[in-house]
OpenMM code with the backbone's topology and positions (N, CA, C; nanometers):
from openmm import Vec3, app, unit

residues = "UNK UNK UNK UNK UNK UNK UNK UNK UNK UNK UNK UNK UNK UNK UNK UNK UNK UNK UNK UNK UNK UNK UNK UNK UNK UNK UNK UNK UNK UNK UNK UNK UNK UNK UNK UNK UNK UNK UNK UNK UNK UNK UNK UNK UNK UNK UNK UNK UNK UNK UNK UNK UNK UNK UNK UNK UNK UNK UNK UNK UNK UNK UNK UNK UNK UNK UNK UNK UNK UNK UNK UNK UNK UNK UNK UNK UNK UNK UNK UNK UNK UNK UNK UNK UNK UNK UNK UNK UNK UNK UNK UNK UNK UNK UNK UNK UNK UNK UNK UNK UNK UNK UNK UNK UNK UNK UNK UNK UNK UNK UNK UNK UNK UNK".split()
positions = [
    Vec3(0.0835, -0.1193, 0.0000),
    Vec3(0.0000, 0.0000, 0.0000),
    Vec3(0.0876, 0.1253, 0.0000),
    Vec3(0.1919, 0.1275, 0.0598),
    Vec3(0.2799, 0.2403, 0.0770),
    Vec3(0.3452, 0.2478, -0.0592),
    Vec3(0.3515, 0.1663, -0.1196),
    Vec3(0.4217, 0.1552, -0.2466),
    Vec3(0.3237, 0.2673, -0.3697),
    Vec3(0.1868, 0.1814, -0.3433),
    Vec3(0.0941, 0.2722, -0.4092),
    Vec3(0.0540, 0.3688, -0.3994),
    Vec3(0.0840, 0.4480, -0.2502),
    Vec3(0.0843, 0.5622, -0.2125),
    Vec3(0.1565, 0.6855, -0.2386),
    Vec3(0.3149, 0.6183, -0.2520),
    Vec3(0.4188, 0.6813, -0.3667),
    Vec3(0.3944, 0.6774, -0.4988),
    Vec3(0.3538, 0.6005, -0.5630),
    Vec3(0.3172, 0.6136, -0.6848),
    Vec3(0.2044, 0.7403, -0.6932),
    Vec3(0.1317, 0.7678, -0.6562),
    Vec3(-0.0015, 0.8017, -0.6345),
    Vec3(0.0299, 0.9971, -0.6414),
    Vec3(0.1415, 0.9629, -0.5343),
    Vec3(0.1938, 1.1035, -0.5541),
    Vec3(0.3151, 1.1546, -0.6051),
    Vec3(0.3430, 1.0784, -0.6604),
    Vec3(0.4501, 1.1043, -0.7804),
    Vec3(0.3453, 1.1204, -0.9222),
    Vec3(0.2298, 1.0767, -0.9121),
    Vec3(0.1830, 1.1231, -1.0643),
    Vec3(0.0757, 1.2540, -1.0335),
    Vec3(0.0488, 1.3251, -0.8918),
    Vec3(0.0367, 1.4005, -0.9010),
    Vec3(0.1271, 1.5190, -0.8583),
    Vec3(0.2138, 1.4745, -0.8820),
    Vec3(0.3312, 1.5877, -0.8547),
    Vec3(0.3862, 1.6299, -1.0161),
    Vec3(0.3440, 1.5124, -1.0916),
    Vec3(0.4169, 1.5125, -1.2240),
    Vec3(0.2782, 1.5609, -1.3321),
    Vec3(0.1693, 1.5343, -1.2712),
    Vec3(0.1204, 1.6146, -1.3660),
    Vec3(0.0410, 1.7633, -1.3189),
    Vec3(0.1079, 1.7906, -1.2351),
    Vec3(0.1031, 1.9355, -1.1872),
    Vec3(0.2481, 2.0107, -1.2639),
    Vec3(0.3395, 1.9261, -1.2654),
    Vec3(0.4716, 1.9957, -1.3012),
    Vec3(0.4379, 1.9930, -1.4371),
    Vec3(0.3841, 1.8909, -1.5431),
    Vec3(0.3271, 1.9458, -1.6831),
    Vec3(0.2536, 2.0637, -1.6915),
    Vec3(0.1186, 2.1090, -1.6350),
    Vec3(0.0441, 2.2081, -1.6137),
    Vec3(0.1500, 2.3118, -1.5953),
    Vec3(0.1814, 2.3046, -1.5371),
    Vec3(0.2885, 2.4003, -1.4483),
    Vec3(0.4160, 2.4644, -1.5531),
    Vec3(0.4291, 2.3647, -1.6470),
    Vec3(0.5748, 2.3688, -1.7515),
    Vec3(0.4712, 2.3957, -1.8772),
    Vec3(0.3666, 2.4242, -1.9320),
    Vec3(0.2944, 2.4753, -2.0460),
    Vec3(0.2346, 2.5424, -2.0574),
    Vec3(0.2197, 2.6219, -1.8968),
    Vec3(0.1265, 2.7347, -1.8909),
    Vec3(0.2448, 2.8193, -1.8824),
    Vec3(0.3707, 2.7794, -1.8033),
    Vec3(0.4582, 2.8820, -1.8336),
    Vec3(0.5628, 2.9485, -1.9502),
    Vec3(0.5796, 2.8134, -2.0240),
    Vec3(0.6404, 2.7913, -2.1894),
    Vec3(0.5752, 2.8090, -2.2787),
    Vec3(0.3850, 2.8104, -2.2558),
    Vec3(0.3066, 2.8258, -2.3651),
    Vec3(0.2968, 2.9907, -2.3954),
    Vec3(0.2034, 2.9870, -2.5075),
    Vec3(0.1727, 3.1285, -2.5503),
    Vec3(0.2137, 3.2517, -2.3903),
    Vec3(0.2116, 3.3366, -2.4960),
    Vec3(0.1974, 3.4991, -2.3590),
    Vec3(0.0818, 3.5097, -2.3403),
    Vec3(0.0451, 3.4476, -2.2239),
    Vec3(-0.0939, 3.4746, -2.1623),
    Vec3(-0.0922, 3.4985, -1.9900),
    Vec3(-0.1115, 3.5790, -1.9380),
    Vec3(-0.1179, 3.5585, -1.8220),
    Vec3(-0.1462, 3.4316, -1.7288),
    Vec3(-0.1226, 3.3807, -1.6641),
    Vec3(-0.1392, 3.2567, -1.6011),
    Vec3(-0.2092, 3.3146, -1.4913),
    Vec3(-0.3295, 3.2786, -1.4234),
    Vec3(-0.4330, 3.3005, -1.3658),
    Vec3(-0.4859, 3.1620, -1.2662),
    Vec3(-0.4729, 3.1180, -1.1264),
    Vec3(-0.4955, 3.0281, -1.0766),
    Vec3(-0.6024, 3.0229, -1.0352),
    Vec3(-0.6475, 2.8699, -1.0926),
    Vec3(-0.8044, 2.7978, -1.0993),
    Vec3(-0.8308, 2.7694, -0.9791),
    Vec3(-0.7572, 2.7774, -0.8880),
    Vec3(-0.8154, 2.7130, -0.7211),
    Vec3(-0.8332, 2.8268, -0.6634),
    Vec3(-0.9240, 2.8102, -0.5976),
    Vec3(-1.0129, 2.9239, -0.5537),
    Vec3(-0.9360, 2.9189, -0.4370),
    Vec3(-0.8692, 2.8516, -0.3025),
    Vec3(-0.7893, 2.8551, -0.1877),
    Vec3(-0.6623, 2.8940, -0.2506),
    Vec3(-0.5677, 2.8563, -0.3581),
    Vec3(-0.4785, 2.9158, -0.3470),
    Vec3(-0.4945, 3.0727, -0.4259),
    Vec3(-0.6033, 3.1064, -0.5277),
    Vec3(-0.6032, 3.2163, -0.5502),
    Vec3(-0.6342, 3.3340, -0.4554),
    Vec3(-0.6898, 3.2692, -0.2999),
    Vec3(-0.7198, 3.3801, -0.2057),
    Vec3(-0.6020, 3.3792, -0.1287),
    Vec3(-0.5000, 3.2812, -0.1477),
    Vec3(-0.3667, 3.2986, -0.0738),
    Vec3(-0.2651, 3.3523, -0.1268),
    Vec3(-0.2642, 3.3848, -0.3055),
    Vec3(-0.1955, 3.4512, -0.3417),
    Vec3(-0.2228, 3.6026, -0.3406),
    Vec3(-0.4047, 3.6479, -0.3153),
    Vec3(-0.4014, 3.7682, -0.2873),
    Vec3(-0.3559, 3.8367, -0.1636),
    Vec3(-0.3933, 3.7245, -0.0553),
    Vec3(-0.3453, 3.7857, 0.0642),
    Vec3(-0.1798, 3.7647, 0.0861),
    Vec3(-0.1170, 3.7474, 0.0011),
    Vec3(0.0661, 3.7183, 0.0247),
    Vec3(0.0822, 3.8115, -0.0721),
    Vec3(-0.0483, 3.9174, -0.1748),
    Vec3(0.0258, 4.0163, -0.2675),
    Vec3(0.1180, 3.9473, -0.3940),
    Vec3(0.1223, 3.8232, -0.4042),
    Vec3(0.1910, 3.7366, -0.5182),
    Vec3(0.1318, 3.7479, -0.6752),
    Vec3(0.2100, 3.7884, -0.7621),
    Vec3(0.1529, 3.7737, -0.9022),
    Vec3(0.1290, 3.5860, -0.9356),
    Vec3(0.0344, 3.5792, -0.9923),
    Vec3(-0.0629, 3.4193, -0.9938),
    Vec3(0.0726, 3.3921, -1.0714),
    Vec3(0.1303, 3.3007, -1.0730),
    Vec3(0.2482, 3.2335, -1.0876),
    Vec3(0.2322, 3.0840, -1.1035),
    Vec3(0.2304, 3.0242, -1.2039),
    Vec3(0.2543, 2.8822, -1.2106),
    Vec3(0.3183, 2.7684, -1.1403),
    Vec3(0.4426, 2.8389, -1.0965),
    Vec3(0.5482, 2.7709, -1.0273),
    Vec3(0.5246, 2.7898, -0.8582),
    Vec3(0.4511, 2.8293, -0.8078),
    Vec3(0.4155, 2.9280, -0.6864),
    Vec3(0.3022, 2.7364, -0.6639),
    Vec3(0.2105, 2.7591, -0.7686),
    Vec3(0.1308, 2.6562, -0.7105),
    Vec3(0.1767, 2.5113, -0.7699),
    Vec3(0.2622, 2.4715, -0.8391),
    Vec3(0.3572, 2.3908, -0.8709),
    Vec3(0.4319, 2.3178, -0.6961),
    Vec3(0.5271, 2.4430, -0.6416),
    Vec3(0.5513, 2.3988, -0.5134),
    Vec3(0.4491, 2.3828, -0.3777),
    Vec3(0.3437, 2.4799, -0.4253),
    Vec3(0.2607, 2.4289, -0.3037),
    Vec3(0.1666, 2.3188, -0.2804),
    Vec3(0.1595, 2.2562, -0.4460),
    Vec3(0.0909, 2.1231, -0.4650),
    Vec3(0.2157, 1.9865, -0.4022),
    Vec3(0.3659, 2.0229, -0.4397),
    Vec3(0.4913, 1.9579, -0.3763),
    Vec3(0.4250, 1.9125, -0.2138),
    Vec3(0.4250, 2.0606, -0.1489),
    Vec3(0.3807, 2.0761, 0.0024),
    Vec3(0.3069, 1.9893, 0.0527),
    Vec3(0.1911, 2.0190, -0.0399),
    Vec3(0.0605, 1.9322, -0.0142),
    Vec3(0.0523, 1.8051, 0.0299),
    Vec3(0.0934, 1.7697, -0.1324),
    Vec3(0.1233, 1.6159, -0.1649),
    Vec3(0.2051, 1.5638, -0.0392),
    Vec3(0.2886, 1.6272, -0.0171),
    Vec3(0.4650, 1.5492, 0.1397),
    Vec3(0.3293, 1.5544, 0.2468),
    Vec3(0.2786, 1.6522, 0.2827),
    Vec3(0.2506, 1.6141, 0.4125),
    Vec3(0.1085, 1.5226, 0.4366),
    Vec3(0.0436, 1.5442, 0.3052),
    Vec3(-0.0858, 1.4424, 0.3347),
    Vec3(0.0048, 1.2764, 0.3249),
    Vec3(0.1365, 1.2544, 0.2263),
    Vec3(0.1883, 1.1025, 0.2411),
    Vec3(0.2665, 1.0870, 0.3764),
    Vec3(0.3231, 1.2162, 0.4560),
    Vec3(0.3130, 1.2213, 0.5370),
    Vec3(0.2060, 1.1688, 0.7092),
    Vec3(0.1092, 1.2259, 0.6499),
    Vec3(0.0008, 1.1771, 0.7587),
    Vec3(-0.0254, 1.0806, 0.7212),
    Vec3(-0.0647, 1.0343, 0.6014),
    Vec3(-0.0981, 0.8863, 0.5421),
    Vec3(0.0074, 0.7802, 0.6377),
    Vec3(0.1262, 0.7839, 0.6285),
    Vec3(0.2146, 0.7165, 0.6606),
    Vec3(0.2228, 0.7132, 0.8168),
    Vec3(0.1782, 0.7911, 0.9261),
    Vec3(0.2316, 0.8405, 1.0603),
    Vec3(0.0962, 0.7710, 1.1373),
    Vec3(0.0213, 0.8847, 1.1041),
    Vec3(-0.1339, 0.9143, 1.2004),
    Vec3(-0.2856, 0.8520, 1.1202),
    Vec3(-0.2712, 0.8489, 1.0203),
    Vec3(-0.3955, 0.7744, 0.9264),
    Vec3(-0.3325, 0.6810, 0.8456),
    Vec3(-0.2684, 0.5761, 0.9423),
    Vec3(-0.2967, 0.4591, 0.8434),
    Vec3(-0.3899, 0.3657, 0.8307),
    Vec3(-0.5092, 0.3619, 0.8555),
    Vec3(-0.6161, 0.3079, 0.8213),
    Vec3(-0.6407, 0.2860, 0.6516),
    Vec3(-0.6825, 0.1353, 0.5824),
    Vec3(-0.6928, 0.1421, 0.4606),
    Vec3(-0.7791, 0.2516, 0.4089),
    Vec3(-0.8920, 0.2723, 0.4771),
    Vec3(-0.9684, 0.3932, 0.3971),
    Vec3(-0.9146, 0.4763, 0.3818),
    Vec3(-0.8498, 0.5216, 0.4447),
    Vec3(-0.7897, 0.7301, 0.4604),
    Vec3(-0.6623, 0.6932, 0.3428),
    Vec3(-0.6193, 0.5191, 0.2830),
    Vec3(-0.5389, 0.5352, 0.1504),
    Vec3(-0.6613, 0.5086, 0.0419),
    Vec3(-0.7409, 0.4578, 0.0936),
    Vec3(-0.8116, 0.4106, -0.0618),
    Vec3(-0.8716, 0.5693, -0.1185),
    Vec3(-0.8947, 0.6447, 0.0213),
    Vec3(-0.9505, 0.7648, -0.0190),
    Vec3(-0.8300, 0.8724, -0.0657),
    Vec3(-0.7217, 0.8225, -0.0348),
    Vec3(-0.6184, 0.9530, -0.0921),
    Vec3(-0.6068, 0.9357, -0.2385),
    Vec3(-0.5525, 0.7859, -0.3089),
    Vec3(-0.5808, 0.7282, -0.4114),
    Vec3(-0.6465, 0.7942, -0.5055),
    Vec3(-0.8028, 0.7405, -0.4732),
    Vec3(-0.8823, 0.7607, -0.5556),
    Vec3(-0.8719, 0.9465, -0.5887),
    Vec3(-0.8991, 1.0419, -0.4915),
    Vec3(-0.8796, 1.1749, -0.4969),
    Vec3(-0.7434, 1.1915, -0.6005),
    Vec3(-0.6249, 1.1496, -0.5415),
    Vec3(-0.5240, 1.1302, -0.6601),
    Vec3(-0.5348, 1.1224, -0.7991),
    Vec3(-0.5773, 1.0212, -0.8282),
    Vec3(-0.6238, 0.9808, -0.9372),
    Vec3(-0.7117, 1.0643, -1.0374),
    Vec3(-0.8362, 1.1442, -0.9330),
    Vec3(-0.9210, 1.2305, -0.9429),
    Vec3(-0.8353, 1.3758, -0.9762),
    Vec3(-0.7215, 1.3921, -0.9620),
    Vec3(-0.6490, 1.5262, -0.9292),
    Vec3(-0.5390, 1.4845, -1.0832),
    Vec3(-0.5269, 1.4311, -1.0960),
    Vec3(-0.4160, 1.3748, -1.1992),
    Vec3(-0.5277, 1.4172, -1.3281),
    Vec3(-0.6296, 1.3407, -1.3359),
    Vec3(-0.6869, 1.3840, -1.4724),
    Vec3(-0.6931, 1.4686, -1.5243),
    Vec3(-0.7982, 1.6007, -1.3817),
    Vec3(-0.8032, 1.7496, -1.3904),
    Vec3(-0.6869, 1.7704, -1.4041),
    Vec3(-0.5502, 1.7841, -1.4227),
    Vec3(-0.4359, 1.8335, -1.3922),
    Vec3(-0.3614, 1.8551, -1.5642),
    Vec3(-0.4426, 1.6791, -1.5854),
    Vec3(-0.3780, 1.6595, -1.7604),
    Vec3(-0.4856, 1.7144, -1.8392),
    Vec3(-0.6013, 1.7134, -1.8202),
    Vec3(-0.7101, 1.7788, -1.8900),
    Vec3(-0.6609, 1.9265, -1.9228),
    Vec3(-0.6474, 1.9748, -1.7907),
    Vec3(-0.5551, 2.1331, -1.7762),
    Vec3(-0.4829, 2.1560, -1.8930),
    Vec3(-0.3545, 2.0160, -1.8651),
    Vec3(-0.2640, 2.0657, -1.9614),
    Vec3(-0.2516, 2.0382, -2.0748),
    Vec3(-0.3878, 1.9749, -2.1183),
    Vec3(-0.4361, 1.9681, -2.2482),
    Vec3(-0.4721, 2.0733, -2.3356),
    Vec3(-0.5427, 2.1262, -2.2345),
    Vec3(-0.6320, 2.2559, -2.2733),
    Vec3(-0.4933, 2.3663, -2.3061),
    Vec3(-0.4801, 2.4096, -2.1640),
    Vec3(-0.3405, 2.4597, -2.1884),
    Vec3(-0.2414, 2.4583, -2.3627),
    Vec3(-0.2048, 2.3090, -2.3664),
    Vec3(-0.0919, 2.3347, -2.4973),
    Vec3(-0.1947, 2.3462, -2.6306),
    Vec3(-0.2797, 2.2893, -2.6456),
    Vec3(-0.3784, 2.2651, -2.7479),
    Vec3(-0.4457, 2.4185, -2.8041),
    Vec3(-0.4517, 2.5259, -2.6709),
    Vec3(-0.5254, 2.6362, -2.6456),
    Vec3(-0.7002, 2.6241, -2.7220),
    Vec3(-0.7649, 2.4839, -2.6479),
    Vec3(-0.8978, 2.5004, -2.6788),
    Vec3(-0.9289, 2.4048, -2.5452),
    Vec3(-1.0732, 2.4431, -2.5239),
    Vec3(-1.1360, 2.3461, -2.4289),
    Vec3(-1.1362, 2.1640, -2.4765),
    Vec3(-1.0878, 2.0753, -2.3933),
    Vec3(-1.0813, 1.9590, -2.4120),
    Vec3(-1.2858, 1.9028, -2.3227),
    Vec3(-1.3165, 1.8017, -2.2924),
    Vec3(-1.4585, 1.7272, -2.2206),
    Vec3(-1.3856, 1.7392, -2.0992),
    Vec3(-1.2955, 1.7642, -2.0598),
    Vec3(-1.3002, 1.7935, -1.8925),
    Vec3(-1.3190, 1.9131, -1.8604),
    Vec3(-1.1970, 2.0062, -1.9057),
    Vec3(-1.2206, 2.1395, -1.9028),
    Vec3(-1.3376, 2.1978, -1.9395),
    Vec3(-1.4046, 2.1581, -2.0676),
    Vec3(-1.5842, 2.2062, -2.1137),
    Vec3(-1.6305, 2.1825, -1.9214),
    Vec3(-1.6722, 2.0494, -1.8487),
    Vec3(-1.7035, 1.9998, -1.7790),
    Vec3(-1.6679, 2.1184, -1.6182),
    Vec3(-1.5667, 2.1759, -1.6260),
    Vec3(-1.5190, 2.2286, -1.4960),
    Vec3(-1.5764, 2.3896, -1.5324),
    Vec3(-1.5922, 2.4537, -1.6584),
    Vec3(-1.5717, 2.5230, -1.7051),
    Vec3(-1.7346, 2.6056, -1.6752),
    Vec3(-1.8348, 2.4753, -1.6881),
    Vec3(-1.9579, 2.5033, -1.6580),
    Vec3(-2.0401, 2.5808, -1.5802),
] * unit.nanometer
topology = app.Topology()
chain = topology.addChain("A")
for resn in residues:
    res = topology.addResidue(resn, chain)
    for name in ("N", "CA", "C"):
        topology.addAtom(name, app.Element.getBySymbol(name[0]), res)
């Protein structure tokens, strides 16, 4: 399980770092962050919305929830439920960076976009 737990967040670390590497290499467009918690944390820190800003704080994220996973919630649910959310976070992430390099709405993005 711990095995799959690393996996789990290594592919959402990696497809945040795609998102993250085509919004900043793609066209000149302002980069503008879709999460509504980190876009109220970049207003209150005064930060220009930065790609790489939520790149490392998804890093953060990811360490300390495999963190708690590993310490204080090891119960199978609290992994089957990180997992699946994982999994859930990886799609939105590549959908993103679909949309992103392609510069048109892909069926996820249409879907979030709603």
């Amino acid at each position: 399980m711990d095995l799959l737990l690393a996996l789990v967040a290594f592919e959402i670390i990696a497809s945040k770092f795609l998102v993250s590497y085509i919004s900043s290499n793609g066209p000149v467009v302002s980069y503008e962050e879709k999460n509504p918690l980190l876009r109220l944390m970049f207003k209150m820190l005064k930060l220009d919305h930065d790609a790489w800003i939520s790149f490392f704080c998804t890093i953060l994220l990811t360490a300390v929830l495999v963190y708690l996973l590993a310490s204080f919630y090891s119960a199978t649910a609290y992994h089957v439920l990180f997992i699946l959310g994982g999994f859930y976070t990886t799609v939105l992430n590549l959908g993103a960076a679909h949309s992103s390099y392609f510069q048109k709405n892909n069926f996820i993005t249409r879907r979030l976009l709603r």
